[in-house]
FITORFI-410432 format. One record per residue (C-alpha): residue number from 1; x, y, z. Coordinates in steps of 0.2 Angstrom, whole numbers, always signed. Layout:
! FITORFI-410432
<pt i="NUM" u="X" v="Y" w="Z"/>
...
! end
This chain:
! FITORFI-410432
<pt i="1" u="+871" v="+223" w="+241"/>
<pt i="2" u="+889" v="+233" w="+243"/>
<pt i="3" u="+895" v="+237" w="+225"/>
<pt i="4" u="+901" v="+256" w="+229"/>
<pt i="5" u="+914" v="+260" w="+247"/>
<pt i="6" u="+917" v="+276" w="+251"/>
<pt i="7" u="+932" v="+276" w="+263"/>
<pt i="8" u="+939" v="+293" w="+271"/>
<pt i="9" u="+960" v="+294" w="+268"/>
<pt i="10" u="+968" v="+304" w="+284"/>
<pt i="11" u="+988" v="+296" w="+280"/>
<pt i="12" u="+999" v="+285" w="+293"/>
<pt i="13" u="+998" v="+271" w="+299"/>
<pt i="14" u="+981" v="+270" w="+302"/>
<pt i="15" u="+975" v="+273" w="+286"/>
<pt i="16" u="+985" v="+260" w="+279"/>
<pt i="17" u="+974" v="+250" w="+292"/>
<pt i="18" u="+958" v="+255" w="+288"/>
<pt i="19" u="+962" v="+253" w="+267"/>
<pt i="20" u="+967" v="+235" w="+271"/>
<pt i="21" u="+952" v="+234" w="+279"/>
<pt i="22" u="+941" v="+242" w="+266"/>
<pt i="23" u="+950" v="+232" w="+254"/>
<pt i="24" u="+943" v="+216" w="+260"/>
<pt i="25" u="+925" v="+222" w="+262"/>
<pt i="26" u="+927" v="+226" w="+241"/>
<pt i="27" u="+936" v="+212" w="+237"/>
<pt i="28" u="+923" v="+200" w="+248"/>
<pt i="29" u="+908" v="+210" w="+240"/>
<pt i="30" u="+915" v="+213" w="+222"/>
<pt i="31" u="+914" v="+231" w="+225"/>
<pt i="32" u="+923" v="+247" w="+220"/>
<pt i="33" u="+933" v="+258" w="+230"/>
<pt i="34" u="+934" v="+276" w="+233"/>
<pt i="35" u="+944" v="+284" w="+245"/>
<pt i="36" u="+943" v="+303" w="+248"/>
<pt i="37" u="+957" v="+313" w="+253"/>
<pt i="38" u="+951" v="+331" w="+259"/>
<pt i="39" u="+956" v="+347" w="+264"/>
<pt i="40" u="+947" v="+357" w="+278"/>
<pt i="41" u="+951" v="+373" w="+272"/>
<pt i="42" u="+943" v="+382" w="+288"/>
<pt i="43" u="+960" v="+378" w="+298"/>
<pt i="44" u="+968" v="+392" w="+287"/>
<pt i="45" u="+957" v="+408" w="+287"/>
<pt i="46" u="+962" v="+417" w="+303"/>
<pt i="47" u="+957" v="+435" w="+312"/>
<pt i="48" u="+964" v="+450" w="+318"/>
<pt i="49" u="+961" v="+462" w="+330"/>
<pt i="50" u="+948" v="+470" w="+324"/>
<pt i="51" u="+938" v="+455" w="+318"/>
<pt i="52" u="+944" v="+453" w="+302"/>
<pt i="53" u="+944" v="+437" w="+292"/>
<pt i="54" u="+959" v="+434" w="+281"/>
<pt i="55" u="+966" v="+419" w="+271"/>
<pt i="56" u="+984" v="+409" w="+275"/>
<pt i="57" u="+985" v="+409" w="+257"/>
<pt i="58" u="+1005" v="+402" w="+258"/>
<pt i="59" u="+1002" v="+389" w="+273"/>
<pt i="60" u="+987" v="+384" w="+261"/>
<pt i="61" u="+997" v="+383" w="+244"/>
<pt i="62" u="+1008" v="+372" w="+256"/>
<pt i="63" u="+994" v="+362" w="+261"/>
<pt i="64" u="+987" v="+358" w="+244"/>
<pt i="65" u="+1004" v="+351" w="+236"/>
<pt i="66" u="+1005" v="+341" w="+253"/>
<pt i="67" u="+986" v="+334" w="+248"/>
<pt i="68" u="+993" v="+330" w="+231"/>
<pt i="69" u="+1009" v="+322" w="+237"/>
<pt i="70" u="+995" v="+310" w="+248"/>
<pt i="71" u="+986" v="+307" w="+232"/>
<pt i="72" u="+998" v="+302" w="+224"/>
<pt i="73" u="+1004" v="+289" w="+238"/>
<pt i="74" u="+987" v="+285" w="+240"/>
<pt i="75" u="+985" v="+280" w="+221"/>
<pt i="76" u="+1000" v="+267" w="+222"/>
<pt i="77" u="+997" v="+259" w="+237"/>
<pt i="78" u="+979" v="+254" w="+228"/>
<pt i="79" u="+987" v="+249" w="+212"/>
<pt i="80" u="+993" v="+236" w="+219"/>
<pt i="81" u="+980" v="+230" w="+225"/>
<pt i="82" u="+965" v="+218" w="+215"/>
<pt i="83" u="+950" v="+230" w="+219"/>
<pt i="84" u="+944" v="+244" w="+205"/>
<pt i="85" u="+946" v="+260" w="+214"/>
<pt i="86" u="+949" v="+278" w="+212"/>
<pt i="87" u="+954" v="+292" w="+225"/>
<pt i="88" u="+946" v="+308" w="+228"/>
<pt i="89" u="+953" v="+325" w="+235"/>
<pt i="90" u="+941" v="+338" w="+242"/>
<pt i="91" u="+943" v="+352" w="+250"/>
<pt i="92" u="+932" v="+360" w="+263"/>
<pt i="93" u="+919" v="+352" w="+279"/>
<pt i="94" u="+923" v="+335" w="+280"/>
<pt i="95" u="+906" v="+328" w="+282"/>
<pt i="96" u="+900" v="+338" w="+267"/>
<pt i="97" u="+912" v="+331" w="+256"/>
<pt i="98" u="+908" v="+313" w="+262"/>
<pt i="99" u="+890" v="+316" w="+263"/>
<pt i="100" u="+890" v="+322" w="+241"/>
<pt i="101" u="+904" v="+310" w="+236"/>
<pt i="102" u="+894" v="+295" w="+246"/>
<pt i="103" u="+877" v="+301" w="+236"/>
<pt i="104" u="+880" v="+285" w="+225"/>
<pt i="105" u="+887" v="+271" w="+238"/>
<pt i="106" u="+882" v="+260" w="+248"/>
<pt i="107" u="+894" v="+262" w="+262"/>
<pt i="108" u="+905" v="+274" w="+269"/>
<pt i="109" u="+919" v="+268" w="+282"/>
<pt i="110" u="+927" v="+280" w="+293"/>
<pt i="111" u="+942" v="+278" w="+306"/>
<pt i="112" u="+940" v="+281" w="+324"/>
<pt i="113" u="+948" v="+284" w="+340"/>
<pt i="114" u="+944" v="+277" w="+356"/>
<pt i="115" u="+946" v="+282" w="+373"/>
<pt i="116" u="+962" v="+282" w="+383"/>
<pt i="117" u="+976" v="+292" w="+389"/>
<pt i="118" u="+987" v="+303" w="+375"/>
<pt i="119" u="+971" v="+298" w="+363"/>
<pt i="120" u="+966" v="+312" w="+354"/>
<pt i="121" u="+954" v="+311" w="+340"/>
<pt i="122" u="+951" v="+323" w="+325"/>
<pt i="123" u="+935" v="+320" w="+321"/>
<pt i="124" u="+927" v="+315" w="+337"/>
<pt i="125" u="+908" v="+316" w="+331"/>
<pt i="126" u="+911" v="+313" w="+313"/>
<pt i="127" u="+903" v="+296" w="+311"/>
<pt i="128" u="+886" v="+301" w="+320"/>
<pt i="129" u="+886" v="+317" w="+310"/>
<pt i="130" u="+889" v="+307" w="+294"/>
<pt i="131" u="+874" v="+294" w="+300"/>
<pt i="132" u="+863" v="+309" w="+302"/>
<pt i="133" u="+868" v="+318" w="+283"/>
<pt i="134" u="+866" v="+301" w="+273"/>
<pt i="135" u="+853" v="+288" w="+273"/>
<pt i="136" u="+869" v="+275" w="+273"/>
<pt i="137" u="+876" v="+262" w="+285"/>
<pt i="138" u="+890" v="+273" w="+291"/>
<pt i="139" u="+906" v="+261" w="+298"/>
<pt i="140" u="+918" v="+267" w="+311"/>
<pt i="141" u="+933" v="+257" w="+312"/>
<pt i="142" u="+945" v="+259" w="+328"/>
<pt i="143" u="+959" v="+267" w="+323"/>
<pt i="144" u="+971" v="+253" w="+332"/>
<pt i="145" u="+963" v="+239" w="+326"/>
<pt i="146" u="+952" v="+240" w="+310"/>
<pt i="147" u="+951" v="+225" w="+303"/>
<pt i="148" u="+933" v="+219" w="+302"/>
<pt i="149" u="+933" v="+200" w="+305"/>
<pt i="150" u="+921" v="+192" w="+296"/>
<pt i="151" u="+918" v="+179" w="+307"/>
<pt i="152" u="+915" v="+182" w="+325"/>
<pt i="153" u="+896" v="+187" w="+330"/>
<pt i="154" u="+887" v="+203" w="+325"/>
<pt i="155" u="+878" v="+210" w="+337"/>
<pt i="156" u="+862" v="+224" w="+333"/>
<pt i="157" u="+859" v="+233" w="+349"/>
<pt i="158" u="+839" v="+232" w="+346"/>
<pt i="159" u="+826" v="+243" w="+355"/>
<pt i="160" u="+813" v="+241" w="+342"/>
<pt i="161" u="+816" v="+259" w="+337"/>
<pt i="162" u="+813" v="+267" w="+317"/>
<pt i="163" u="+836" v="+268" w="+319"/>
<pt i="164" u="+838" v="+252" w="+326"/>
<pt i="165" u="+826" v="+244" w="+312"/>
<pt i="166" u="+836" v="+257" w="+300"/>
<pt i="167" u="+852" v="+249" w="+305"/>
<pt i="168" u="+848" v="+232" w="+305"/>
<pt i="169" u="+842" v="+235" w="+286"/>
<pt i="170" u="+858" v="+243" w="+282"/>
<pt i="171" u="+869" v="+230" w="+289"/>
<pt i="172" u="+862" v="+215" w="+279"/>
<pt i="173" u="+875" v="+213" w="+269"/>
<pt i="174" u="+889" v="+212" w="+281"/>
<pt i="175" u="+878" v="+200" w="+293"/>
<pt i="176" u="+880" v="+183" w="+280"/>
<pt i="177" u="+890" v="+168" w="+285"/>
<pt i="178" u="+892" v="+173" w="+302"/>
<pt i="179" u="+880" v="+171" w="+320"/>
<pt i="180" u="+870" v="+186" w="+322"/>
<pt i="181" u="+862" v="+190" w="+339"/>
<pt i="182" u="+847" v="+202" w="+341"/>
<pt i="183" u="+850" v="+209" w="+358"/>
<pt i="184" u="+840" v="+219" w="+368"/>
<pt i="185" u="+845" v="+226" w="+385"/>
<pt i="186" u="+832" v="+230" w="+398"/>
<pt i="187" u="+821" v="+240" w="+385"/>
<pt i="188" u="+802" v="+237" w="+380"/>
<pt i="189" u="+798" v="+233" w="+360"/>
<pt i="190" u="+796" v="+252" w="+353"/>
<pt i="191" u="+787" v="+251" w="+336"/>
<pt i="192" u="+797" v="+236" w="+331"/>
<pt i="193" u="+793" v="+220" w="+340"/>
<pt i="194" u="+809" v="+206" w="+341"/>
<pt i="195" u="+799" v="+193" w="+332"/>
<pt i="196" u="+796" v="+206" w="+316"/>
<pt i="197" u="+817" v="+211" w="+318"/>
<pt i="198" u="+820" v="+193" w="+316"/>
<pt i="199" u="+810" v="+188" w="+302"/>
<pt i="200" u="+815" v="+202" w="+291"/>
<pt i="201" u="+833" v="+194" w="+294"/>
<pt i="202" u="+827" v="+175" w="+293"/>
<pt i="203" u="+820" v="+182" w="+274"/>
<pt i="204" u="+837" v="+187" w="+270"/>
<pt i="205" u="+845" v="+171" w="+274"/>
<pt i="206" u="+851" v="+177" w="+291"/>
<pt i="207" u="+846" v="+167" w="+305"/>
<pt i="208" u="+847" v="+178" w="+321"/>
<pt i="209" u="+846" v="+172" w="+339"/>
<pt i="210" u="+836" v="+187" w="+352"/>
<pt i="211" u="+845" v="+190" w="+368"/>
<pt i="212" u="+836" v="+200" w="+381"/>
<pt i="213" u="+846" v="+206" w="+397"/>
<pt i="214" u="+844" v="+215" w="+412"/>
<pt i="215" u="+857" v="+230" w="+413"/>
<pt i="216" u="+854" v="+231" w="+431"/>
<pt i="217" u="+866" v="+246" w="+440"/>
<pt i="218" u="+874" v="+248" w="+423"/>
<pt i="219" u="+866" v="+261" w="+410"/>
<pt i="220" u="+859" v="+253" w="+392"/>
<pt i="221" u="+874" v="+258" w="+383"/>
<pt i="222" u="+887" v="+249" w="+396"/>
<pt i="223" u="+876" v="+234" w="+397"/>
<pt i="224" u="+874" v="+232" w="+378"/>
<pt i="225" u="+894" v="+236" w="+376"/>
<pt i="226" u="+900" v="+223" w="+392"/>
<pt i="227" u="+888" v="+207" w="+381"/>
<pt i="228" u="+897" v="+213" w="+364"/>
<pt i="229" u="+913" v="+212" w="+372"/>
<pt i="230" u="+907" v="+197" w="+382"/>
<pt i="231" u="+901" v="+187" w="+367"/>
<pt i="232" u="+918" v="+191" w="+356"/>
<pt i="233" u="+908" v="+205" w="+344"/>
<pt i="234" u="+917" v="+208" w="+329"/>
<pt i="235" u="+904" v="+219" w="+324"/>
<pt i="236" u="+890" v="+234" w="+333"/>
<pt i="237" u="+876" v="+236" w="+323"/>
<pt i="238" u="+866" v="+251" w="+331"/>
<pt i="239" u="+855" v="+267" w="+326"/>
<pt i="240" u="+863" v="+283" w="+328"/>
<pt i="241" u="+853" v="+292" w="+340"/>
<pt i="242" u="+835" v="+289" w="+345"/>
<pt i="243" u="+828" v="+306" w="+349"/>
<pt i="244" u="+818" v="+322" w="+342"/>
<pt i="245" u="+828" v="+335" w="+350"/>
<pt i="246" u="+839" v="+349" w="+343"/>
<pt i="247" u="+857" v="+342" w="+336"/>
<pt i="248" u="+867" v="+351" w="+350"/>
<pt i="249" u="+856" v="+340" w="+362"/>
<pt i="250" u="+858" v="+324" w="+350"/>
<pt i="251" u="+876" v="+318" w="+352"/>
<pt i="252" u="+876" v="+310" w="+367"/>
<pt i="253" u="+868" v="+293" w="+377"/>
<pt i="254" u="+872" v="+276" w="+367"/>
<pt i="255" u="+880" v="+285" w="+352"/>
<pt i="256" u="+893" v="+295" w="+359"/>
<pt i="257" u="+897" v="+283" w="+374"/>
<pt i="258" u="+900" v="+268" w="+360"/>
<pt i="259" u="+911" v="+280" w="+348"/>
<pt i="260" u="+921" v="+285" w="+361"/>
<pt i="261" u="+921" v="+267" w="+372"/>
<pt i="262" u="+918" v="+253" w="+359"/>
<pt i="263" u="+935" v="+245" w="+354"/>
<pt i="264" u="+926" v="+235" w="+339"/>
<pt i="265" u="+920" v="+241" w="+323"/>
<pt i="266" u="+901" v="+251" w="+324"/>
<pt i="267" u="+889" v="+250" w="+310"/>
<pt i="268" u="+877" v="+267" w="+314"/>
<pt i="269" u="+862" v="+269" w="+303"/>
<pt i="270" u="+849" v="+282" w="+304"/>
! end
């Protein structure tokens, strides 16, 4: 059940993107809207020579009247709308501010920016970080086209893993009314078997097909990503990252390739 969206607001373009999208998501679910707006007051403390931290206290005082001017856009673009909402400015690390204003949602949306030339994205890791800070299904729409379509086939990458099984719980809600395919590329059942994957879906009234492929010369992540593409995904569902290891030695494999590569919206859970 989605009654509470937490969107993170970056301005342009895009967001008005992503809110459209957001907005339908609410609107489909009856749910409320938040959208945050923040701050990352880091980018205006500065050093010296001598290793001295000080504070851009002007470039800042200019940066919060910018932040309020945003909010105030933000808020009449939504009031026009037919979804309850309310917007939320912060200040400080990103994933922080998501992580304690999404304590009471359901799902947190995110933009993304995908690979390619002149392409430069802000927050390059900030939808796996967010997957790893909250234990809630974390979308990240492409920035250039974000609308989710409600329609085409999901897809759960599945290796019978405790993220792929957390992800596929987390999705429910936005795997109704639409075909659902339980793939698994050339990997053997980890603690989940299909058969459990697909009955847990069957008792929600989602009736999912398994696919098993070979990868063959291709590596998991660009097998699973070429059948997405190849079946007209509309939405990823996947667990963000599948090891033990020390966070600077996480963000990489299926995670990192699919944030960066993946021109369709991705649903991480962790």
């Amino acid at each position: 059940m989605i009654k509470s969206i937490l969107i993170h607001a970056e301005g342009g373009a895009a967001e008005a993107r992503q809110i459209d999208a957001a907005m339908d998501i609410a609107r489909k679910h009856g749910a409320h809207l938040t959208a945050l707006l923040n701050l990352p007051t880091h980018r205006y403390l500065s050093t010296d020579p001598f290793g001295g931290t000080y504070l851009m206290a002007e470039a800042l005082a200019e940066a919060r009247a910018e932040l309020e001017k945003q909010q105030a856009l933000l808020a009449a673009r939504l009031e026009r709308d037919d979804v309850p909402w309310d917007v939320l400015a912060t200040e400080g690390d990103l994933v922080a501010a998501l992580a304690a204003a999404g304590a009471l949602s359901d799902l947190i949306i995110v933009e993304r920016h995908c690979a390619g030339p002149g392409k430069v994205d802000p927050y390059p890791n900030l939808a796996g970080d967010l997957a790893l800070a909250v234990r809630l299904p974390v979308l990240a729409l492409p920035a250039d086209e974000p609308l989710l379509n409600s329609t085409s086939p999901a897809v759960i990458a599945w290796n019978g893993s405790t993220e792929a099984a957390a992800a596929l719980r987390m999705a429910v809600p936005l795997l109704h009314d639409r075909p659902v395919i339980l793939l698994r590329v050339d990997q053997a059942d980890g603690l989940f078997a299909d058969k459990e994957a697909l009955a847990y879906l069957s008792r929600h009234g989602i009736h999912a097909e398994a696919q098993i492929e070979q990868r063959g010369v291709e590596t998991v992540e660009e097998g699973i990503l070429r059948i997405a593409q190849n079946l007209g995904a509309g939405l990823l569902v996947m667990g963000a990252f599948g090891h033990s290891r020390l966070r600077q030695t996480l963000f990489g494999g299926v995670t990192k390739f699919m944030l960066r590569e993946a021109r369709l919206p991705l649903l991480l859970g962790h």
